[in-house]
DOPAVEX-962864 format. One line per 5 residues: number of its first residue (from 0); for each residue x, y, z of N, C-alpha, C, CB. Coordinates in Angstrom, 3 decimals, decimal comma, padded with zeros to 6 digits. Glycine has a CB too. Layout:
NUM = X Y Z X Y Z X Y Z X Y Z | ...;
This chain:
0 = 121,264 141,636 097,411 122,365 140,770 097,054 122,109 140,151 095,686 122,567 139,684 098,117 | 122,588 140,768 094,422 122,394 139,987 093,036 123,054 139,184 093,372 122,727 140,473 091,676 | 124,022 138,757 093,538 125,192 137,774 093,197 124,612 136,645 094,457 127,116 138,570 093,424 | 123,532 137,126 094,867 123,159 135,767 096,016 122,529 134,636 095,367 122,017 136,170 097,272 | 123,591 133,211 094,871 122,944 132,112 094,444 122,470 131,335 094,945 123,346 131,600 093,940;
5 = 121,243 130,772 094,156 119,977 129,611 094,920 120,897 128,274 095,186 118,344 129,068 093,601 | 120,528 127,615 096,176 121,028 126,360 096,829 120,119 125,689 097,143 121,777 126,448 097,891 | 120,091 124,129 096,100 118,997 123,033 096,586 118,902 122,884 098,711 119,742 121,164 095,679 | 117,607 123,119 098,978 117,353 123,316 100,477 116,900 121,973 100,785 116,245 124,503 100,911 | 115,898 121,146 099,700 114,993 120,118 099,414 114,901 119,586 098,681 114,179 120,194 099,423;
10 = 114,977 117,855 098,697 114,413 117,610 096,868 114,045 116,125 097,362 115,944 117,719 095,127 | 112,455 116,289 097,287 112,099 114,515 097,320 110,542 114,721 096,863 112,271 113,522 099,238 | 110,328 113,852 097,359 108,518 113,108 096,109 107,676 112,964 097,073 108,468 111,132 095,091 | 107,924 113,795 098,517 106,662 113,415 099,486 105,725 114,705 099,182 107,113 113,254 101,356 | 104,815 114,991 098,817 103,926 116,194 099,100 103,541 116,792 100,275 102,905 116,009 098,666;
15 = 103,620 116,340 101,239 102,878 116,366 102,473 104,009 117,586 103,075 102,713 114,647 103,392 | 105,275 116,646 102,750 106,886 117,193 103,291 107,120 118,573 102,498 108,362 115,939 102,807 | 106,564 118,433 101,243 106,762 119,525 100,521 106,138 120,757 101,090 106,332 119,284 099,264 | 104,945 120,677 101,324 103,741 121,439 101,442 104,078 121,881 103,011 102,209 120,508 101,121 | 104,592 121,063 104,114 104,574 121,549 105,652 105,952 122,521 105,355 104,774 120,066 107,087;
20 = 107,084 122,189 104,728 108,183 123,123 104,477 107,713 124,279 104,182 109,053 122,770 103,498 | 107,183 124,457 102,780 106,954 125,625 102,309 106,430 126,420 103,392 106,151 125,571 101,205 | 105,210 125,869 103,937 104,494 126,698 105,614 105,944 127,193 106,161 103,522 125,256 107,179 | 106,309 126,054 107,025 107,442 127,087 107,523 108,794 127,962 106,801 108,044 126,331 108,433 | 108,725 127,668 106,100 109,633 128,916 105,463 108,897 130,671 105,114 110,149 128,218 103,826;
25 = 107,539 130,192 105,003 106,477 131,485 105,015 106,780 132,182 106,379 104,687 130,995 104,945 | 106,571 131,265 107,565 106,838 131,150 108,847 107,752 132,096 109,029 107,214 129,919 109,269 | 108,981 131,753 108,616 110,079 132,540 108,832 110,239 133,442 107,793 111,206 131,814 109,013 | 109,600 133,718 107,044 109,822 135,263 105,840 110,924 134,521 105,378 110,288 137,254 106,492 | 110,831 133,642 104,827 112,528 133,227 104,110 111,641 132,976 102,452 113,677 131,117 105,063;
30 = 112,632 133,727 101,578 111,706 133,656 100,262 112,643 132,472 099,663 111,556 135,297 099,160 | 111,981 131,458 099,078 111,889 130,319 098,411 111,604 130,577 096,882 110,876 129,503 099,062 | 112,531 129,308 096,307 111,889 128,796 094,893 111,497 127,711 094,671 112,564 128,852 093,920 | 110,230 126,703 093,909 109,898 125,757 094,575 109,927 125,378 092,946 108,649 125,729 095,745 | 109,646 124,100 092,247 109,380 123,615 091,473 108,911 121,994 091,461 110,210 124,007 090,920;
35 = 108,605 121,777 090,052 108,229 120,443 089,970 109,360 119,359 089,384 107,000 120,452 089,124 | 109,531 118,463 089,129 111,282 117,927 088,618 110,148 116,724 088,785 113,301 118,106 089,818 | 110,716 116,244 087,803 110,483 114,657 087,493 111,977 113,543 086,922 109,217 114,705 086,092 | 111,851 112,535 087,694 113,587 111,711 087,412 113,222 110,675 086,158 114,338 110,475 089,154 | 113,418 111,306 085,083 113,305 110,236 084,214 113,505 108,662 084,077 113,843 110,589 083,567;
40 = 114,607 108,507 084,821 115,352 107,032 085,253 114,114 106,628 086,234 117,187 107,152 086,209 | 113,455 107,011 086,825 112,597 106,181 087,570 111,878 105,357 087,059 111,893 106,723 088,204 | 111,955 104,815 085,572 111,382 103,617 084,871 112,410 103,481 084,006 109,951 103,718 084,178 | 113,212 103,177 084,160 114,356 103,493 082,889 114,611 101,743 082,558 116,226 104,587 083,560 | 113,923 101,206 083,473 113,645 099,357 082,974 112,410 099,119 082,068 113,249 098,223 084,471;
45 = 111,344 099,956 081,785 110,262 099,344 081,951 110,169 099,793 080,134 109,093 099,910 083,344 | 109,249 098,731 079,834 109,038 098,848 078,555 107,922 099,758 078,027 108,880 097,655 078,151 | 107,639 100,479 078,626 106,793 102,091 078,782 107,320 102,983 078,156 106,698 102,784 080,145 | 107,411 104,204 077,441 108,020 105,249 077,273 107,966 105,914 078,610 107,515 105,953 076,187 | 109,780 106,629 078,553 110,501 106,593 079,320 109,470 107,659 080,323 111,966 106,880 078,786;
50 = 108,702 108,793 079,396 107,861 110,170 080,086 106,749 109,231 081,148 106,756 111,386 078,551 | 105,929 108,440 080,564 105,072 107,921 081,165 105,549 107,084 082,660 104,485 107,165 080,135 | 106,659 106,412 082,711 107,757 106,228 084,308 108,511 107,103 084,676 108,827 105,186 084,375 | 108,449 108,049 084,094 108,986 109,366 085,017 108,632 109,745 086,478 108,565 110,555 084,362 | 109,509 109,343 087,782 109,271 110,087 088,615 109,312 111,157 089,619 109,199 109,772 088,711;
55 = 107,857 111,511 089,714 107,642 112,668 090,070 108,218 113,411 091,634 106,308 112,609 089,909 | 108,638 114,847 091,654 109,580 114,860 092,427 109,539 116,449 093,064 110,849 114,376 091,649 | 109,736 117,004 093,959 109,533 118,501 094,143 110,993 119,132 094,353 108,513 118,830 095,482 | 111,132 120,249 094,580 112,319 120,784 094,624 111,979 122,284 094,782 113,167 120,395 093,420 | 112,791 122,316 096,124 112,793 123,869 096,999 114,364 124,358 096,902 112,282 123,687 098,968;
60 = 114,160 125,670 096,536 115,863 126,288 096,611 115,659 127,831 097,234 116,785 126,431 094,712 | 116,799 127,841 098,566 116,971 129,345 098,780 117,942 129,745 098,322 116,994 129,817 099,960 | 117,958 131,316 098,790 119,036 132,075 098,836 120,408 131,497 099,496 118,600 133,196 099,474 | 121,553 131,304 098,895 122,488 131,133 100,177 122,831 131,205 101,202 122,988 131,299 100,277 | 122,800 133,241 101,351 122,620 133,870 102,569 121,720 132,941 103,708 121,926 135,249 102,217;
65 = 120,486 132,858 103,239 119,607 132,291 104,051 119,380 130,456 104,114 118,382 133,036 103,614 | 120,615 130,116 103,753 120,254 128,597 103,351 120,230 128,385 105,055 121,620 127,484 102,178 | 121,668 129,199 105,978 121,301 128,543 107,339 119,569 128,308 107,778 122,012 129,577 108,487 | 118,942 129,895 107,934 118,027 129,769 108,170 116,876 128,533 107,782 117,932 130,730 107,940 | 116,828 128,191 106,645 115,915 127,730 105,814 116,447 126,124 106,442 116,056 128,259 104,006;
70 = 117,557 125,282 106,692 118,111 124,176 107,198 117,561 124,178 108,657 119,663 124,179 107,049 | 117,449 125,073 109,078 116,375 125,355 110,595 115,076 124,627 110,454 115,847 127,147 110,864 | 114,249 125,040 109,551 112,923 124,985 109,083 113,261 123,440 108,753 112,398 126,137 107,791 | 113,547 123,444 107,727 113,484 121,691 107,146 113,828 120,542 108,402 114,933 121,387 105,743 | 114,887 121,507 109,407 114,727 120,409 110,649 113,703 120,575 111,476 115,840 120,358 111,577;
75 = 112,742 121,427 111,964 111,688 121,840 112,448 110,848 120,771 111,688 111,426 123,356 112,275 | 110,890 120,978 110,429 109,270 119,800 110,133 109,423 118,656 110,013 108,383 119,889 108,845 | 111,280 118,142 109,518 111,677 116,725 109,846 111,329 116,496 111,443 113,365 116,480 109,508 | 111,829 116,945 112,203 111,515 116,636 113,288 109,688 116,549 113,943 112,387 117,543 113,863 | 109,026 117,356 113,530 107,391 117,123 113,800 106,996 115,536 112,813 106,292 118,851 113,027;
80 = 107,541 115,084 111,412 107,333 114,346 110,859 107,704 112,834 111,798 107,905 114,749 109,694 | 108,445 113,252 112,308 109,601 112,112 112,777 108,198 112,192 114,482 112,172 112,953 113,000 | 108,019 112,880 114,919 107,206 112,907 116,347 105,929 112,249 116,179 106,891 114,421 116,916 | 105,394 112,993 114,897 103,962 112,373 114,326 103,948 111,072 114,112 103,511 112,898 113,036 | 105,071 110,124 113,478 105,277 108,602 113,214 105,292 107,711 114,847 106,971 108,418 112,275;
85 = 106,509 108,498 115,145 106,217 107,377 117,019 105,092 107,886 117,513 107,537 107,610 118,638 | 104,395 108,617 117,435 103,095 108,692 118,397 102,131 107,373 117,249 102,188 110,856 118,523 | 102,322 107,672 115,869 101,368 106,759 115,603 101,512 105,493 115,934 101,121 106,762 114,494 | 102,911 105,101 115,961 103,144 104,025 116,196 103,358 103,542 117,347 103,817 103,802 115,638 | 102,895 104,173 118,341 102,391 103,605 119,721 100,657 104,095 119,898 103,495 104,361 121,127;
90 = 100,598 104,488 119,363 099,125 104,450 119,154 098,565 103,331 118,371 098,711 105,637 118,509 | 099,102 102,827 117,831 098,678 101,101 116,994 099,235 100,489 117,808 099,255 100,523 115,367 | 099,756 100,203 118,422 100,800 099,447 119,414 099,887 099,481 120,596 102,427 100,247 119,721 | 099,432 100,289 121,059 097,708 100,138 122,460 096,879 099,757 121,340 096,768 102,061 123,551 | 096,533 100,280 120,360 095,084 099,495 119,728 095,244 098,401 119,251 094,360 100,103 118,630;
95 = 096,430 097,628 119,182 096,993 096,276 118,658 096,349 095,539 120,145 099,058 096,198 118,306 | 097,064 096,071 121,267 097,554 095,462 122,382 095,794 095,215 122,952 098,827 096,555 123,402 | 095,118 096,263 122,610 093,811 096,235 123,418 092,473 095,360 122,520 093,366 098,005 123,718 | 092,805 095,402 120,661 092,166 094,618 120,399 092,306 093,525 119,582 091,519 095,089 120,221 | 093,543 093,159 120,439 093,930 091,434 119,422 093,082 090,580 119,842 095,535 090,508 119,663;
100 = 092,715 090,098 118,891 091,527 088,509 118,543 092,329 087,573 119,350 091,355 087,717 116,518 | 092,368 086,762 120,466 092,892 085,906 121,095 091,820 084,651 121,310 093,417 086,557 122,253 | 091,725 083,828 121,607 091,016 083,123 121,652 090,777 082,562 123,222 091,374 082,384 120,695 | 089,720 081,769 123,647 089,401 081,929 124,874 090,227 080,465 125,222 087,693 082,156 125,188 | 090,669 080,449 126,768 091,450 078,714 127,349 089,843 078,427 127,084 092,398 078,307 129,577;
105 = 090,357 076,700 127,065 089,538 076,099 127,312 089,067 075,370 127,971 089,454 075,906 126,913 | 089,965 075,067 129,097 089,107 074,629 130,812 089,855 075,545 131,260 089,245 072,913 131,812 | 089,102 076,574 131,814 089,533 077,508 132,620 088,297 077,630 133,885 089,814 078,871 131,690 | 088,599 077,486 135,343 087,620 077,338 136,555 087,192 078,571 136,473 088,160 076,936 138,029 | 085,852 078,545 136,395 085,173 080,575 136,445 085,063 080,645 138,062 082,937 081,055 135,496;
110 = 085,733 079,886 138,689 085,496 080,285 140,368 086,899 081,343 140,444 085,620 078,556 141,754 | 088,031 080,999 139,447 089,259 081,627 139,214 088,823 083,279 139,378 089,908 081,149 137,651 | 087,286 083,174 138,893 087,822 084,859 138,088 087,211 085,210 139,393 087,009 085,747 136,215 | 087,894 085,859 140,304 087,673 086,938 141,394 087,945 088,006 141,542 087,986 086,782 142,241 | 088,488 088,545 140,677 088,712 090,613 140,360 087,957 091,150 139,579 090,091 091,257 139,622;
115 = 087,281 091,931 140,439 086,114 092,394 139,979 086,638 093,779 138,810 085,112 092,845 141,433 | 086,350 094,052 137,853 086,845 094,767 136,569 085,500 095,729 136,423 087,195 093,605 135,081 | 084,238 095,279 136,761 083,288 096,782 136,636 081,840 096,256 137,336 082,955 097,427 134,626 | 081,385 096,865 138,032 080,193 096,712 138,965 079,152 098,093 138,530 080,792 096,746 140,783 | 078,137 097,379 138,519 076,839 098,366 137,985 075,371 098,065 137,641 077,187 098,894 136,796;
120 = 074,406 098,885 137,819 073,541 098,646 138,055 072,983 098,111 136,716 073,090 099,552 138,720 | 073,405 098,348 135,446 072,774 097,773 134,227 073,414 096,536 133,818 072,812 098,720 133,086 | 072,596 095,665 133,810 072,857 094,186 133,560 073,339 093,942 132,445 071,818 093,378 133,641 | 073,019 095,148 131,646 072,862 094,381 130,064 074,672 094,937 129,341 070,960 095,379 128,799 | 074,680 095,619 130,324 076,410 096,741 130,547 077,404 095,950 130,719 076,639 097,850 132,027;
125 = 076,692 094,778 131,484 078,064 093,556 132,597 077,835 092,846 131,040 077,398 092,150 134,800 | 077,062 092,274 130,290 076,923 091,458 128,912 077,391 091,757 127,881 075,860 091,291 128,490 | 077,276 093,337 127,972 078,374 093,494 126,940 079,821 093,180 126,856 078,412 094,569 126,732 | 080,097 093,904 128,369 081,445 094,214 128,636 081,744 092,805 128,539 081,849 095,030 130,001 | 081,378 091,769 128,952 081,974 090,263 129,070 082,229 089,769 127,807 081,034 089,219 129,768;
130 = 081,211 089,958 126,562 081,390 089,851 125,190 082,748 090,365 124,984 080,334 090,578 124,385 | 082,548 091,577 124,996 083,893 092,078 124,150 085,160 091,658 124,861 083,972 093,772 123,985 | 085,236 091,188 126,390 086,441 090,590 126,932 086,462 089,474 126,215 086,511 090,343 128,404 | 085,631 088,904 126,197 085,402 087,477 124,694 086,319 087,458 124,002 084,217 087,572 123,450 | 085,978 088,288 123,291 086,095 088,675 122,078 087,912 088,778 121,963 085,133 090,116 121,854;
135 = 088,465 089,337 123,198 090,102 089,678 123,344 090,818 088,304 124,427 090,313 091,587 124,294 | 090,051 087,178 124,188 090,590 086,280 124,762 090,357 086,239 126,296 091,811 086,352 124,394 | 089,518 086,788 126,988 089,744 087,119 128,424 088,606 086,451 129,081 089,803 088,707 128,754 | 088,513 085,424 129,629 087,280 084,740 130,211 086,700 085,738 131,654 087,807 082,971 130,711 | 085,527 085,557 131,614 084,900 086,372 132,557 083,511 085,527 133,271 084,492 087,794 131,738;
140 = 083,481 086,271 134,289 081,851 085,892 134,823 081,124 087,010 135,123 081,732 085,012 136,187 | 079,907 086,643 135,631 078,840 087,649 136,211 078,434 086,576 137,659 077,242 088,038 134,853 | 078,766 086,995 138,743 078,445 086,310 139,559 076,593 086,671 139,820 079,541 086,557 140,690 | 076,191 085,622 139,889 074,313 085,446 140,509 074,559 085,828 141,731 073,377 083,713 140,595 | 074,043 087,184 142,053 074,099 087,859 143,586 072,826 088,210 143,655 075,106 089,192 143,907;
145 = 071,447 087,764 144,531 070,386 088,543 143,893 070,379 090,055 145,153 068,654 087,387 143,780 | 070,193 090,868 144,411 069,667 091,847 145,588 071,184 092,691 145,862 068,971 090,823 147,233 | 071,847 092,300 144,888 073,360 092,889 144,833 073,858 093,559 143,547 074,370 091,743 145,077 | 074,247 094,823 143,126 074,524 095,441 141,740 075,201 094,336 140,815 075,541 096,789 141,875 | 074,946 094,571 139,582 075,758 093,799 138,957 077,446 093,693 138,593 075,182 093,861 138,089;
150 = 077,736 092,394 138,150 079,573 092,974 138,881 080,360 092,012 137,628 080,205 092,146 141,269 | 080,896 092,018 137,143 081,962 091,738 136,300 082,902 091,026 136,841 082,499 092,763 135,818 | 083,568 089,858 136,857 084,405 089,582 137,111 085,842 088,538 136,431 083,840 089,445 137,901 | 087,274 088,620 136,365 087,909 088,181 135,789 088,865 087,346 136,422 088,195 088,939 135,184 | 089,894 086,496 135,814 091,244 085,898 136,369 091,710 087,209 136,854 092,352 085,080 135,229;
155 = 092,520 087,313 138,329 093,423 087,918 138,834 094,860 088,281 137,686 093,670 087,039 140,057 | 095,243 087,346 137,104 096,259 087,601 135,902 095,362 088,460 134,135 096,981 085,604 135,533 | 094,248 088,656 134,471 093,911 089,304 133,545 093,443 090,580 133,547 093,283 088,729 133,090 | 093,033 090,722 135,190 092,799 092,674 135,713 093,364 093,483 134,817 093,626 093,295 137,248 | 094,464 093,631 134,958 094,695 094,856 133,695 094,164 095,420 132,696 095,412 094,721 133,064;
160 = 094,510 094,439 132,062 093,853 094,070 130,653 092,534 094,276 130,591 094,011 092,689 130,249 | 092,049 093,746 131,335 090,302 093,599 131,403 089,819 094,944 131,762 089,654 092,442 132,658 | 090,533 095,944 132,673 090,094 096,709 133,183 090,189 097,972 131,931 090,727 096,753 134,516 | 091,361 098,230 131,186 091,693 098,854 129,822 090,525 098,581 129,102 092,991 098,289 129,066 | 090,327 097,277 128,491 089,375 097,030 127,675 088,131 098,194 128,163 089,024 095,397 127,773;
165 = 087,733 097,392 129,293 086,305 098,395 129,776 086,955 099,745 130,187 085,283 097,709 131,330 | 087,336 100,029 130,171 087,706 101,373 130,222 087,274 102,171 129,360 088,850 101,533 130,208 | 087,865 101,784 127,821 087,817 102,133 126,469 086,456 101,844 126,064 088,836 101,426 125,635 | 085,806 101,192 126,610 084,728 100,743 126,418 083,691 101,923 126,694 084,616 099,561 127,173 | 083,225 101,821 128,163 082,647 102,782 129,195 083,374 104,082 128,987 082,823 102,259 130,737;
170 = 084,578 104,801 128,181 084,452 106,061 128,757 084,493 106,921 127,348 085,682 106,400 129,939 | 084,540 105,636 126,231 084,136 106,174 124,690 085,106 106,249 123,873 083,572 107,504 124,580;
């Protein structure tokens, strides 16, 4: 097809976006033209010469014929781009949730804490784990049992929580 003219497919300044497109258009045997483009106006305030605020910019063009195809692809990696962001952002959203700095009450009855959150034979395991509940606002004890494993224990309203923490803790 001579008479088949190129049609902007893409045109922005992410590299990342640039670079996963191009993959899939390889993907699909769809032949591409790619270049570099810079927007001069992207400093067109600044008292710089105008080349030196030039910004920088990529630009993909197919075939017509194949522009459907190629609008496939660009939604294929918009869409993985777009999947990759909410996972991160519930993935900061548990590591927010599990290690915000809270600070400890300050008359709180340690007879309260009766849910036990981790029992075990290394003492020095129950000292940590109580630190780092510390550490996330969560008051704890070690009850004096002699002749009994060692045992962790928290407020009934803080089990959850407490139990996540050591979780993440103990399983790495």
């Amino acid at each position: 097809m001579p008479d088949d003219s190129l049609e902007i497919l893409w045109r922005g300044s992410d590299p990342a976006k640039f670079t996963a497109l191009q993959a899939a258009l390889r993907d699909e045997s769809i032949p591409f033209w790619q270049t570099q483009v810079y927007d001069p106006a992207g400093g067109f305030l600044s008292s710089r010469p105008y080349y030196l605020e030039a910004t920088p910019g990529f630009e993909i063009r197919v075939h017509t014929s194949d522009l459907e195809r190629a609008t496939g692809a660009l939604d294929w990696v918009e869409r993985k781009e777009r999947a990759a962001e909410v996972s991160k952002d519930s993935s900061m959203q548990e590591h927010d949730r599990l290690d915000a700095r809270q600070s400890l009450p300050y008359d709180w009855d340690s007879h309260e804490a009766t849910s036990e959150v981790w029992s075990g034979e290394d003492e020095s395991m129950a000292e940590y784990l109580a630190s780092a509940l510390r550490e996330n606002g969560i008051p704890s004890r070690i009850p004096d049992e002699p002749g009994h494993r060692a045992r962790l224990c928290v407020r009934p309203g803080d089990l959850t929580r407490a139990k996540d923490i050591a979780r993440e803790i103990t399983e790495g």
